[in-house]
DRENPA-3360 file (N, C-alpha, C; in nm, 2 decimals, always signed):
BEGIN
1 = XXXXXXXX = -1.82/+0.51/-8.00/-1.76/+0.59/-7.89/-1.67/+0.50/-7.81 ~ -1.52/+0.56/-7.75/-1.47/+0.48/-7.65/-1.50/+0.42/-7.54 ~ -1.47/+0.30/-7.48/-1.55/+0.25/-7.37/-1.45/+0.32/-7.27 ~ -1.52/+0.37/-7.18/-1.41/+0.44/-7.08/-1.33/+0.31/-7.00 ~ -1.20/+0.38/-6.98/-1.11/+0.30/-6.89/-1.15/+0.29/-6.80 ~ -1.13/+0.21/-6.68/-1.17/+0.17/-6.54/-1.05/+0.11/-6.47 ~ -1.01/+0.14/-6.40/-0.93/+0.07/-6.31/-0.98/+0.06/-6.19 ~ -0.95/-0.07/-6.19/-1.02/-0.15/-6.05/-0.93/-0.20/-5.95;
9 = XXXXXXXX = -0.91/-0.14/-5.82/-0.84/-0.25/-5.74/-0.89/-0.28/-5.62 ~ -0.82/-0.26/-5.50/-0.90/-0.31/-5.34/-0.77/-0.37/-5.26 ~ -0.80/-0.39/-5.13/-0.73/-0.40/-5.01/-0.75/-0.55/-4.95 ~ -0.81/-0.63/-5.06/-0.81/-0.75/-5.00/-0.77/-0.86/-5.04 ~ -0.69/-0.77/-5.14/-0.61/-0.91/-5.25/-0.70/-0.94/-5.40 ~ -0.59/-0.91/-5.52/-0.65/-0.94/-5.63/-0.78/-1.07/-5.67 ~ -0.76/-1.18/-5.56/-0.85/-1.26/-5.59/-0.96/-1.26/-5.46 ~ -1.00/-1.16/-5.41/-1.06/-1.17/-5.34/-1.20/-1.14/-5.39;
17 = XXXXXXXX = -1.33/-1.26/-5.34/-1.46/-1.24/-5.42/-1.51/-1.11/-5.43 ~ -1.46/-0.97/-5.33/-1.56/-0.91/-5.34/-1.46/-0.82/-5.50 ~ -1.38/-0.80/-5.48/-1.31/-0.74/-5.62/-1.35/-0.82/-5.73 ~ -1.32/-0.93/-5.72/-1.38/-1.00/-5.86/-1.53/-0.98/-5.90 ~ -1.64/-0.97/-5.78/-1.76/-0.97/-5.84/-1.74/-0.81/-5.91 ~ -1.66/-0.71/-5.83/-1.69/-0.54/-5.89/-1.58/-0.54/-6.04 ~ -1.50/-0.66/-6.04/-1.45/-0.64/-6.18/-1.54/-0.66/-6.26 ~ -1.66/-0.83/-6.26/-1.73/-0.82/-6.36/-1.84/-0.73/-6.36;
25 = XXXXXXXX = -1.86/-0.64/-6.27/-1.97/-0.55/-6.28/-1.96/-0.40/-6.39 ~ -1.84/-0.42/-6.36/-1.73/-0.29/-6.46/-1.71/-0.33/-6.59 ~ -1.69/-0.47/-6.62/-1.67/-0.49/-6.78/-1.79/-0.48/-6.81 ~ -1.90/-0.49/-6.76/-2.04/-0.47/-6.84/-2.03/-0.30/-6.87 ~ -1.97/-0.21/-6.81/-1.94/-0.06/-6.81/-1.84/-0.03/-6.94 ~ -1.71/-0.07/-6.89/-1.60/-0.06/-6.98/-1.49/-0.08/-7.00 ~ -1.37/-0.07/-7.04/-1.26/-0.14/-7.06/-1.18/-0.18/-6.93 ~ -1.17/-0.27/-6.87/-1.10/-0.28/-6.72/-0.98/-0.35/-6.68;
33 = XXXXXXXX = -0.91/-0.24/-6.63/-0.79/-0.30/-6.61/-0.75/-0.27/-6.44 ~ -0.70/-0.46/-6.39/-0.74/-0.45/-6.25/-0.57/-0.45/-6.21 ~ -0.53/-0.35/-6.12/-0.45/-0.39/-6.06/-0.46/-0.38/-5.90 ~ -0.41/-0.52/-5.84/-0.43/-0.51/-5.69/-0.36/-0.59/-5.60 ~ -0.32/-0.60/-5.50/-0.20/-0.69/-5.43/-0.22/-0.80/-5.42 ~ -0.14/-0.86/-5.43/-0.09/-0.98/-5.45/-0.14/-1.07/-5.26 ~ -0.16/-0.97/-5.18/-0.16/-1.02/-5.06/-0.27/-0.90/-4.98 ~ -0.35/-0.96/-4.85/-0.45/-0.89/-4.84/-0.41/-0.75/-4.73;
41 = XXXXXXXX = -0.45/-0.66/-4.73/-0.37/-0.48/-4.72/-0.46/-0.42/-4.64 ~ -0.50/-0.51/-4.58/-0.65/-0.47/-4.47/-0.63/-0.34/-4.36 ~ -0.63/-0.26/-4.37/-0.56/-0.14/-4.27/-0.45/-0.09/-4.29 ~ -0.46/-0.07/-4.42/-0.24/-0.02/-4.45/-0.30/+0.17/-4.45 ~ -0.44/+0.21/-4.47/-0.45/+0.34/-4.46/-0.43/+0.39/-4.63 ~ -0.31/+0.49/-4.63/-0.24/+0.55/-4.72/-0.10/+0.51/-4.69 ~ -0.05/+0.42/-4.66/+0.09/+0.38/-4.68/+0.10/+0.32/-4.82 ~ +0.27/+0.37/-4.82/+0.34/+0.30/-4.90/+0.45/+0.28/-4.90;
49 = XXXXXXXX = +0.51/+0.20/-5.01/+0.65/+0.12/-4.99/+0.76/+0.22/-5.04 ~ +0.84/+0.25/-4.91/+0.96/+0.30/-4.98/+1.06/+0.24/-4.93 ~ +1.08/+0.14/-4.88/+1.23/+0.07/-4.80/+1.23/-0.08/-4.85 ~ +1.18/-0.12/-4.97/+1.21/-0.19/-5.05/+1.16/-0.21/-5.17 ~ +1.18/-0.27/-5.24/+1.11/-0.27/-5.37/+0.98/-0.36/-5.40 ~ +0.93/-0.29/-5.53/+0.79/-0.32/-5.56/+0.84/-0.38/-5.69 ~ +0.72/-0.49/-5.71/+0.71/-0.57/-5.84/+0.56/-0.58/-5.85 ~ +0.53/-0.64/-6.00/+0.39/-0.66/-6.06/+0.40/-0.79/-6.17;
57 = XXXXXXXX = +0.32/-0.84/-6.17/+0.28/-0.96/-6.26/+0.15/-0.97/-6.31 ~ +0.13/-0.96/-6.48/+0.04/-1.00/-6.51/-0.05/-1.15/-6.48 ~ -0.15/-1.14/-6.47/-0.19/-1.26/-6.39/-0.33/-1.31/-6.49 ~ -0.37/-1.41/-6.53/-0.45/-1.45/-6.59/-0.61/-1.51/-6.49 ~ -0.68/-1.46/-6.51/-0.82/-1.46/-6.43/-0.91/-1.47/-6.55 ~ -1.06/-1.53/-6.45/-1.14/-1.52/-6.60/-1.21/-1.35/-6.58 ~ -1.22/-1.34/-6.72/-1.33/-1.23/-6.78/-1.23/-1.16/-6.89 ~ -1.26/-1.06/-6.99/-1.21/-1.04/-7.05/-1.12/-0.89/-7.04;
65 = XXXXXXXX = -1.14/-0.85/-6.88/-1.03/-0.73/-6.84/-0.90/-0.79/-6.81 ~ -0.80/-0.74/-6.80/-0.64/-0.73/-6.77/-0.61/-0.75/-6.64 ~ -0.53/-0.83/-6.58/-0.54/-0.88/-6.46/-0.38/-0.84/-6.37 ~ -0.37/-0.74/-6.31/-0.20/-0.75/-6.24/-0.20/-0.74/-6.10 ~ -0.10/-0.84/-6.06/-0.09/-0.88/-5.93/+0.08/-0.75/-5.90 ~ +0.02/-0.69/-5.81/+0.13/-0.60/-5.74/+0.20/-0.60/-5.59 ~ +0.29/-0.64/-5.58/+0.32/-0.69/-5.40/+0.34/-0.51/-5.34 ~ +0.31/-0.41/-5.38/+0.29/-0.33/-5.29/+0.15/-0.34/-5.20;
73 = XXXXXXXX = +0.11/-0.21/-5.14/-0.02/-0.12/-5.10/-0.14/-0.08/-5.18 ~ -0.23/-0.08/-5.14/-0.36/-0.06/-5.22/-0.29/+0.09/-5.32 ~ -0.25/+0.19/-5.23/-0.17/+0.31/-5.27/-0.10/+0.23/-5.38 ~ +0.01/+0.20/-5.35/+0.14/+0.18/-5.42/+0.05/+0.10/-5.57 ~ -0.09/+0.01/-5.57/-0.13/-0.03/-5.70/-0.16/+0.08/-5.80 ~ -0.22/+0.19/-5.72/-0.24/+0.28/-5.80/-0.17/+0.35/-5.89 ~ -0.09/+0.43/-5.80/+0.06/+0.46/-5.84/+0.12/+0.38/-6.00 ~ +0.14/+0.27/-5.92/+0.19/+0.18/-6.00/+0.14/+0.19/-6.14;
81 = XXXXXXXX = -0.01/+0.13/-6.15/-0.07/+0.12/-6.26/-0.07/+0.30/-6.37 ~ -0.07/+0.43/-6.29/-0.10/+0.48/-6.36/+0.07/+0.54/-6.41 ~ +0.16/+0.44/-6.38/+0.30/+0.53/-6.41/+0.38/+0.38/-6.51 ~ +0.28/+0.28/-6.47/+0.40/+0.11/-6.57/+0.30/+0.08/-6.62 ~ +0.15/+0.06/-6.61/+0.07/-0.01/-6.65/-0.04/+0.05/-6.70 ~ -0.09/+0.11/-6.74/-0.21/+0.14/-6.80/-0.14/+0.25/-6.91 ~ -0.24/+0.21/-7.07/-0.24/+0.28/-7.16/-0.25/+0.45/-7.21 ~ -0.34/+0.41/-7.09/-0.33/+0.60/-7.07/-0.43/+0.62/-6.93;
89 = XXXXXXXX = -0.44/+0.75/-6.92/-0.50/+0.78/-6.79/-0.65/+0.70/-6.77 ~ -0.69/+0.68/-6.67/-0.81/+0.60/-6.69/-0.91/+0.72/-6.66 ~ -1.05/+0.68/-6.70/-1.17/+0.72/-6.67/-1.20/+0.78/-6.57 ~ -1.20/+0.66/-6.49/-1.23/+0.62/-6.32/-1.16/+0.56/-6.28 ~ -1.15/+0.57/-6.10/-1.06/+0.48/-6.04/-1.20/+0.40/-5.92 ~ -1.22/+0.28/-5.98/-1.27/+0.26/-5.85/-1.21/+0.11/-5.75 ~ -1.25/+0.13/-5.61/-1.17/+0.06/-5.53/-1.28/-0.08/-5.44 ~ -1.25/-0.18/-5.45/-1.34/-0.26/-5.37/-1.37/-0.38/-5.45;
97 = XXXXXXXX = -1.48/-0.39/-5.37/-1.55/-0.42/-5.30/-1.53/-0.50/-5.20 ~ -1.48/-0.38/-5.09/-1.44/-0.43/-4.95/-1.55/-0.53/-4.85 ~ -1.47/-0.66/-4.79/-1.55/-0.73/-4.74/-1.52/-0.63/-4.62 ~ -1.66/-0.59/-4.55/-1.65/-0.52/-4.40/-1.67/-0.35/-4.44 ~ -1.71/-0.30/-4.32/-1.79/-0.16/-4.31/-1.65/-0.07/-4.35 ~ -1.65/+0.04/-4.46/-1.58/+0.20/-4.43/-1.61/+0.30/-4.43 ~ -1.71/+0.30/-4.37/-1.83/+0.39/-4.27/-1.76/+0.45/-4.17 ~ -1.80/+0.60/-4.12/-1.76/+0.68/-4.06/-1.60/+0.69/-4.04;
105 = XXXXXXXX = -1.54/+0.66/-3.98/-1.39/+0.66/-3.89/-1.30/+0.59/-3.96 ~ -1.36/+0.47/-4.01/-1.36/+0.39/-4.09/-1.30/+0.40/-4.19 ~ -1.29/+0.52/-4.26/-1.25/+0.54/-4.36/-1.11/+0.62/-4.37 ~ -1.06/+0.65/-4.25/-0.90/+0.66/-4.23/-0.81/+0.55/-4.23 ~ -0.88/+0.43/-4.20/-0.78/+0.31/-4.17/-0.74/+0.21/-4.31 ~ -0.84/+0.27/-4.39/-0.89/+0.18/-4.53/-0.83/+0.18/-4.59 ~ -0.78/+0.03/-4.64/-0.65/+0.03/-4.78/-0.74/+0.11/-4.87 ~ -0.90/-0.01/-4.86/-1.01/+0.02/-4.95/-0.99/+0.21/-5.04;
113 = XXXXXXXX = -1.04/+0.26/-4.94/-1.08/+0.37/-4.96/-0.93/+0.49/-4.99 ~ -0.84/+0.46/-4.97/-0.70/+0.52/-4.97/-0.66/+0.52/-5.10 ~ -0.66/+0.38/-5.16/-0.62/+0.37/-5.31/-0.74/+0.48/-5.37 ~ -0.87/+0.46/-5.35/-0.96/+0.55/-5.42/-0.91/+0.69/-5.41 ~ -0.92/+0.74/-5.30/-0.81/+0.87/-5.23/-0.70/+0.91/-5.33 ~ -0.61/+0.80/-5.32/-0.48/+0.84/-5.44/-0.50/+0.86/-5.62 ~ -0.66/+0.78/-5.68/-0.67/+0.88/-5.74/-0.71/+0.99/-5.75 ~ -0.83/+1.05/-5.63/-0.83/+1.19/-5.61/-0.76/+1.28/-5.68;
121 = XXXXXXXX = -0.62/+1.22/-5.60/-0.52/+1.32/-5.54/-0.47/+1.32/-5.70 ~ -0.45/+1.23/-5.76/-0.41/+1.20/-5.92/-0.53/+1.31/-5.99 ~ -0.65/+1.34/-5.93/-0.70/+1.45/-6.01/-0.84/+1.35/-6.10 ~ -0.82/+1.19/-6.06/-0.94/+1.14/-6.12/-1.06/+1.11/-6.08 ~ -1.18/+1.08/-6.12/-1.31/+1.04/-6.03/-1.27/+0.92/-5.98 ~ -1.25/+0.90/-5.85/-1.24/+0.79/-5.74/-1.38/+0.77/-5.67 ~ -1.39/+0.62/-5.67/-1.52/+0.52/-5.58/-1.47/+0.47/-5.49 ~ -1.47/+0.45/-5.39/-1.47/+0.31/-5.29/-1.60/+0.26/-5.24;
129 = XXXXXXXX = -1.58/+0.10/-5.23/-1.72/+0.08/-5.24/-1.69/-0.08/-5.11 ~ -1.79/-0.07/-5.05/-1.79/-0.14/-4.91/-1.89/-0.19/-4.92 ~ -1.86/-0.35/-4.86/-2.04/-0.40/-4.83/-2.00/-0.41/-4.66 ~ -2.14/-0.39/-4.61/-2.11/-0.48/-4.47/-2.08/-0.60/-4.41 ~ -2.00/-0.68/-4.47/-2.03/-0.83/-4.45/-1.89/-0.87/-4.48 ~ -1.83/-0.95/-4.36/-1.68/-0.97/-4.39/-1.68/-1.13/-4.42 ~ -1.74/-1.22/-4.48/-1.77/-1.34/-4.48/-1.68/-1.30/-4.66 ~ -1.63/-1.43/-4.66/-1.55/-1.46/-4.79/-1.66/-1.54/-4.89;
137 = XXXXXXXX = -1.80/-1.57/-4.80/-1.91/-1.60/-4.91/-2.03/-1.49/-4.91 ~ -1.97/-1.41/-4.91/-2.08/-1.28/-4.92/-2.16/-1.24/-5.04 ~ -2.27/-1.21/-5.04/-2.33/-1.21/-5.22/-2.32/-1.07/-5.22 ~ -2.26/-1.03/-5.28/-2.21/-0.90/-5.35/-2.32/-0.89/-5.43 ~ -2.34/-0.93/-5.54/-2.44/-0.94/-5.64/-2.60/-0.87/-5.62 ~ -2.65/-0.86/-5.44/-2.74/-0.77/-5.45/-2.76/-0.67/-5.48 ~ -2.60/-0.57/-5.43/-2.60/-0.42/-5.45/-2.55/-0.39/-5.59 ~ -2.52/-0.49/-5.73/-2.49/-0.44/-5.87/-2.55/-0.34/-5.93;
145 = XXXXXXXX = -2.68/-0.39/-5.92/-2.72/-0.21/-6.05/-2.71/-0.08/-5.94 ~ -2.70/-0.10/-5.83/-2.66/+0.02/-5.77/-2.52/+0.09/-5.77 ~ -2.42/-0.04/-5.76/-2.29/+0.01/-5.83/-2.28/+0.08/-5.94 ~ -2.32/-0.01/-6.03/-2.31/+0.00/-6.18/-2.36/+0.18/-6.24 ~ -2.51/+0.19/-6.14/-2.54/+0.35/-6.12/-2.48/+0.43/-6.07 ~ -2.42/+0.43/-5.97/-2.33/+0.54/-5.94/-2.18/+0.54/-6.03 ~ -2.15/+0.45/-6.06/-2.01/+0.47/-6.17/-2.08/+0.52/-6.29 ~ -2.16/+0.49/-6.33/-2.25/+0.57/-6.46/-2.28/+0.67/-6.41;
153 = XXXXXXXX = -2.33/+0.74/-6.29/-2.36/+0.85/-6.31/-2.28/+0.93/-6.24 ~ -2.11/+0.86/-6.20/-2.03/+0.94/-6.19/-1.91/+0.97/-6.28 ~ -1.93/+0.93/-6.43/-1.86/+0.92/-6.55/-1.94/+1.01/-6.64 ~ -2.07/+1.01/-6.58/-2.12/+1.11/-6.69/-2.16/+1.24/-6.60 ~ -2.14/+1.29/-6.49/-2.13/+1.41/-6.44/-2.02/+1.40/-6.33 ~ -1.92/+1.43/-6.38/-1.78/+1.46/-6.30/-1.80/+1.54/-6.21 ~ -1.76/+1.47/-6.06/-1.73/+1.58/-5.94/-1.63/+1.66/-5.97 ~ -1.60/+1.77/-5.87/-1.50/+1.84/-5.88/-1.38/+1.73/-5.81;
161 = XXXXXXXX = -1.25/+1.81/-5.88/-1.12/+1.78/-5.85/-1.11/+1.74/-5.67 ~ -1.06/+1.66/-5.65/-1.03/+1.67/-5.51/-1.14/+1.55/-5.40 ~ -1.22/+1.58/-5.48/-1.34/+1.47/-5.40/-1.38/+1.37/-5.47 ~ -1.38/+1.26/-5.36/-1.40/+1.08/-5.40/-1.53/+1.06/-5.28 ~ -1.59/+0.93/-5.35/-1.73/+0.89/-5.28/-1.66/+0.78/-5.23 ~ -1.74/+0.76/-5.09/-1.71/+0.66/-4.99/-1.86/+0.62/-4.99 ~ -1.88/+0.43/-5.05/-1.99/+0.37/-5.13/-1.98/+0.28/-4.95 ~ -2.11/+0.27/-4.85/-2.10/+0.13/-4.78/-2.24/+0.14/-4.82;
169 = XXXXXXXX = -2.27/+0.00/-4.85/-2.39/-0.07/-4.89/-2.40/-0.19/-4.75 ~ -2.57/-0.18/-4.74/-2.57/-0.27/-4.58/-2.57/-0.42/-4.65 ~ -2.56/-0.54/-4.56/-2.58/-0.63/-4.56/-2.69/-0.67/-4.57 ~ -2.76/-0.69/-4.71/-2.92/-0.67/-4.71/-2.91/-0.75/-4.85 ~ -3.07/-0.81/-4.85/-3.09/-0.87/-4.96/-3.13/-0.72/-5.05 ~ -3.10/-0.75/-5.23/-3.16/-0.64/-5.31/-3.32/-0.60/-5.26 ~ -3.39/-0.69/-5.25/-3.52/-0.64/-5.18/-3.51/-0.55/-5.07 ~ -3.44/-0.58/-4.99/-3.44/-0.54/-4.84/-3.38/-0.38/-4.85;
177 = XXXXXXXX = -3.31/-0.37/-4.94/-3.22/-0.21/-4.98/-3.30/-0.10/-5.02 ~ -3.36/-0.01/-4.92/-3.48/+0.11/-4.95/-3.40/+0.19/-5.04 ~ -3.28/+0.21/-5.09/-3.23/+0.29/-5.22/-3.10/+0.39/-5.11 ~ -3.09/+0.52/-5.20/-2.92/+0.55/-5.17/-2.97/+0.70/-5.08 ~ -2.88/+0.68/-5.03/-2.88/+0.87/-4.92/-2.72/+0.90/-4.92 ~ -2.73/+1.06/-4.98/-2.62/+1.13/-4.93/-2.57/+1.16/-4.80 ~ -2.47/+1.14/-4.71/-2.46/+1.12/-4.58/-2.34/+1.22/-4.57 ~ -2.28/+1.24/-4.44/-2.20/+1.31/-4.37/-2.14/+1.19/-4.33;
185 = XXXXXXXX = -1.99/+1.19/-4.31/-1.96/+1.09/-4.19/-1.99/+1.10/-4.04 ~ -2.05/+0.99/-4.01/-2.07/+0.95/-3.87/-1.95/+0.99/-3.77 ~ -2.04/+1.07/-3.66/-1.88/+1.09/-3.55/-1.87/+0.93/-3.50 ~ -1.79/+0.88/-3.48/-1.81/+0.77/-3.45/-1.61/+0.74/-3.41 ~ -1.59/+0.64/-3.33/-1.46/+0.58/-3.31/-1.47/+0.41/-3.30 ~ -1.34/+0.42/-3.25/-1.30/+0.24/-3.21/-1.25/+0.26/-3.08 ~ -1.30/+0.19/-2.96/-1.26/+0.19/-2.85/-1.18/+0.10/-2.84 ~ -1.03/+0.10/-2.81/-0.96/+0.00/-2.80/-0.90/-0.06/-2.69;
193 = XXXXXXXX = -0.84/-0.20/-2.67/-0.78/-0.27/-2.60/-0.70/-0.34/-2.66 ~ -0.56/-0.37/-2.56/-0.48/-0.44/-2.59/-0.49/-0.59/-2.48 ~ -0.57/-0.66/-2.58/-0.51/-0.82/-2.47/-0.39/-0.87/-2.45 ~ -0.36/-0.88/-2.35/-0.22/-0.91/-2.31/-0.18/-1.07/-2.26 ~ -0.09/-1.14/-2.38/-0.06/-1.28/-2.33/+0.02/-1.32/-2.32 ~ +0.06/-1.42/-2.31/+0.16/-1.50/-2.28/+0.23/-1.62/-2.33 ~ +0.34/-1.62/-2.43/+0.37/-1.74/-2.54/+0.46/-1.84/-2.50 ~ +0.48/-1.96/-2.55/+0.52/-2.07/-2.46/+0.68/-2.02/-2.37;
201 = XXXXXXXX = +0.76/-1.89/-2.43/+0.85/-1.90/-2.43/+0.89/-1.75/-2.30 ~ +0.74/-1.74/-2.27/+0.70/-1.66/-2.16/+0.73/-1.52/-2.17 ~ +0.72/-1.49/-2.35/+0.76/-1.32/-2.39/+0.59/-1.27/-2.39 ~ +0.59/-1.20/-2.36/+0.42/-1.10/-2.37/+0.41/-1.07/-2.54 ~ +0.30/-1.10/-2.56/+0.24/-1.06/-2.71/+0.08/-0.93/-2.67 ~ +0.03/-0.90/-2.77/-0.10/-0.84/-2.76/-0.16/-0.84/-2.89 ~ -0.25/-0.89/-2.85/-0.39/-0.88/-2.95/-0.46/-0.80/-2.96 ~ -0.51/-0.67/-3.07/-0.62/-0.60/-3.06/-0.72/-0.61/-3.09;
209 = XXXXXXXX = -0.80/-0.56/-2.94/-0.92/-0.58/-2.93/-1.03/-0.40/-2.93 ~ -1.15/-0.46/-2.92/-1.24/-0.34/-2.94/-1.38/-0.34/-2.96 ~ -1.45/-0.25/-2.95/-1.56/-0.22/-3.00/-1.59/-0.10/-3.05 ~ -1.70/-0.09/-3.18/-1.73/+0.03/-3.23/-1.80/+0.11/-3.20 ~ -1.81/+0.25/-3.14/-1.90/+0.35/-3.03/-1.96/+0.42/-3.14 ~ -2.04/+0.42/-3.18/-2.09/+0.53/-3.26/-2.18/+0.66/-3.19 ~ -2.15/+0.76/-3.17/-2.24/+0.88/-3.11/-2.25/+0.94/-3.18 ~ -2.34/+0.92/-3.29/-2.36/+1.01/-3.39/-2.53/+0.98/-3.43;
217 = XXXXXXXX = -2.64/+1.03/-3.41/-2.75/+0.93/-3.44/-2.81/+1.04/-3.52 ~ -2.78/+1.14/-3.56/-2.80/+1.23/-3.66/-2.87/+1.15/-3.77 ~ -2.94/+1.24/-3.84/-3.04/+1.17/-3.97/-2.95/+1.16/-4.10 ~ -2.86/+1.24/-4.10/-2.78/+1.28/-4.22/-2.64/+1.19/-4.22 ~ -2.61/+1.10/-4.11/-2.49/+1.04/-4.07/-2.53/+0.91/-4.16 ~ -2.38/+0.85/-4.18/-2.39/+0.72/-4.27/-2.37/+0.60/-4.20 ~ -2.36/+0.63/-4.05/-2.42/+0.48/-3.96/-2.54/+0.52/-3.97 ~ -2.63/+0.64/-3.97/-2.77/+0.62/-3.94/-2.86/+0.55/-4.06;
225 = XXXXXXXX = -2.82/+0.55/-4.17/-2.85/+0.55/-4.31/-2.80/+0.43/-4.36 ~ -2.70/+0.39/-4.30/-2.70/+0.18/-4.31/-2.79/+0.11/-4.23 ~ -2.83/+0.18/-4.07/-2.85/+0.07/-4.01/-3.02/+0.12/-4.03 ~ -3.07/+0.20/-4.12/-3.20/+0.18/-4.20/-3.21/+0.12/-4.29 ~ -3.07/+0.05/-4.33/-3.13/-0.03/-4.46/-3.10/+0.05/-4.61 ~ -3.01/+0.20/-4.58/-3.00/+0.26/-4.70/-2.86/+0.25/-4.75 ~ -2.80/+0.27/-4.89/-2.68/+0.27/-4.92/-2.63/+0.45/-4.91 ~ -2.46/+0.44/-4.81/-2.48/+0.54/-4.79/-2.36/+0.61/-4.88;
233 = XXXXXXXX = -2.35/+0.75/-4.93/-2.21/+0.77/-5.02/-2.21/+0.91/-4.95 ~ -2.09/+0.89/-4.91/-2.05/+1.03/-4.84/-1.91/+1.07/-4.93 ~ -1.89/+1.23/-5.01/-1.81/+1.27/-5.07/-1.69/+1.29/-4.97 ~ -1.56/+1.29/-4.98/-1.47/+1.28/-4.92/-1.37/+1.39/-4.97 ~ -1.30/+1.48/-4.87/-1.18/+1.56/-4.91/-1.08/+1.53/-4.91 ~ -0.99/+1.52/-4.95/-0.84/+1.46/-4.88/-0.76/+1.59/-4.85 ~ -0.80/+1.74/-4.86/-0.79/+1.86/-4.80/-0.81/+1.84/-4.67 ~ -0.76/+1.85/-4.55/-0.75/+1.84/-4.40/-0.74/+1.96/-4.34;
241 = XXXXXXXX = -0.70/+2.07/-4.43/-0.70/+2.18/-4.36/-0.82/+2.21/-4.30 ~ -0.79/+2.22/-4.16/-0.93/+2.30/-4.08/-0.98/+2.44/-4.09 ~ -1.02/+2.49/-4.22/-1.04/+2.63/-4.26/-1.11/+2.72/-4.15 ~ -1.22/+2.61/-4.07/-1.29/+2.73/-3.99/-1.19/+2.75/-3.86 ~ -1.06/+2.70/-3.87/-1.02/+2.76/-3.75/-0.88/+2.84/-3.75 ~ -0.88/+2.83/-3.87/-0.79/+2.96/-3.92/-0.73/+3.05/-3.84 ~ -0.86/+3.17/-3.88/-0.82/+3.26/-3.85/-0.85/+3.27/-3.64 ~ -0.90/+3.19/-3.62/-0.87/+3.14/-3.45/-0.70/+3.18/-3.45;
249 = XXXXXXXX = -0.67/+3.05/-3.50/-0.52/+3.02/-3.50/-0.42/+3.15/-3.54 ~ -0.44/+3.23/-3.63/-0.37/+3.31/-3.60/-0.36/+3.43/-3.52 ~ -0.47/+3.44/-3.46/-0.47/+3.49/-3.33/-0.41/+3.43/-3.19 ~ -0.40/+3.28/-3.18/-0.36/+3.24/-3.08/-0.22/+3.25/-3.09 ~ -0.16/+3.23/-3.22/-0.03/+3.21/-3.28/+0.08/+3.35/-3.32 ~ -0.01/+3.48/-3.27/+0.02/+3.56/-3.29/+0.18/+3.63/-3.21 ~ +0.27/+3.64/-3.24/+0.37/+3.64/-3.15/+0.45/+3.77/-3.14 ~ +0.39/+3.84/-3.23/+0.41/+3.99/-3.24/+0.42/+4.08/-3.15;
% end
């Protein structure tokens, strides 16, 4: 039987540890072919490049999947790969293994989770997969057969069209990880500030600053369900329409 395609990329740069450990976790799966930016795409969302041009290079790494470096957007690799680069449509698309949380709110700002998003929208099973831990020596390697299980048992029972899993796994040793919960996203935001300074040349700069408010302490939420120590996968729509308020709206909007 075929080994299913896999495309792998992420938002933190093709050589970044947490992508490399989820490439070799995938060739133990199936055929993989990684494309991912050449530079790190940490909050690009769903953008992409249209006011200049994109290029790709194959790139030589170890393991025995296909390696391309793309100077676009986590978006724009996908794109990419499924219209210059890949043999045919793939399997799965999955995205990560982002160093840092894409939990609740979190998951609008995400290169991570955006590329996964754009296969959605391409009509294929999309993963994004998040650890909590933004350290560039982070052991990814605890949460593997939990990866490795939800791509297996999301290649062998296909969501519907339109929805992708948003994967955050806590910062925990494999011992320490009580197993997986289906979650809702957390109401949760980013309370922001702009630090305001001053450069030698006496022009004002700003740094953003912040903290994360979570008001959500619900049982079903996916801050509640990490910070127990569970891995949390909340299905995601990229449909925004607000259906239940419809028919509100055309009442308010009634001009007749």
């Amino acid at each position: 039987m075929e080994r299913p395609l896999i495309l792998v990329t992420n938002d933190d740069g093709i050589t970044a540890p947490g992508v490399r450990n989820l490439v070799s976790f995938m060739n133990e799966i199936g055929e993989v072919v990684v494309v991912a930016p050449n530079s790190p795409q940490s909050g690009k969302g769903h953008a992409i490049t249209i006011n200049s041009t994109l290029s790709f290079e194959e790139v030589h790494l170890e393991g025995p999947q296909r390696d391309f470096s793309c100077s676009g957007t986590p978006v724009d690799c996908v794109k990419m790969a499924l219209d210059k680069i890949l043999p045919r449509r793939p399997d799965i698309v999955v995205s990560g293994i982002n160093h840092g949380a894409n939990s609740s709110i979190n998951v609008i700002y995400s290169g991570t989770m955006s590329a996964a998003v754009e296969g959605g929208v391409e009509g294929l099973p999309s993963i994004g997969f998040s650890l909590l831990d933004f350290s560039w020596e982070a052991d990814f390697t605890q949460a593997k057969e939990y990866i490795q299980n939800i791509v297996r048992r999301t290649l062998e029972n296909p969501m519907p069209k339109g929805i992708v899993l948003n994967v955050n796994i806590p910062k925990l040793s494999k011992e320490e990880i009580k197993g997986v919960k289906i979650c809702k996203q957390a109401h949760a935001k980013w309370e922001e500030s702009f630090d305001e300074r001053v450069n030698p040349h006496g022009k004002k700069y700003y740094w953003l600053t912040g903290y994360f408010n979570n008001m959500d302490d619900s049982e079903d939420a996916d801050e509640t369900a990490l910070a127990n120590g569970y891995i949390s996968i909340v299905p995601v729509k990229f449909d925004l329409t607000a259906y239940e308020y419809m028919k509100t709206l055309e009442e308010v909007m009634n001009f007749d």
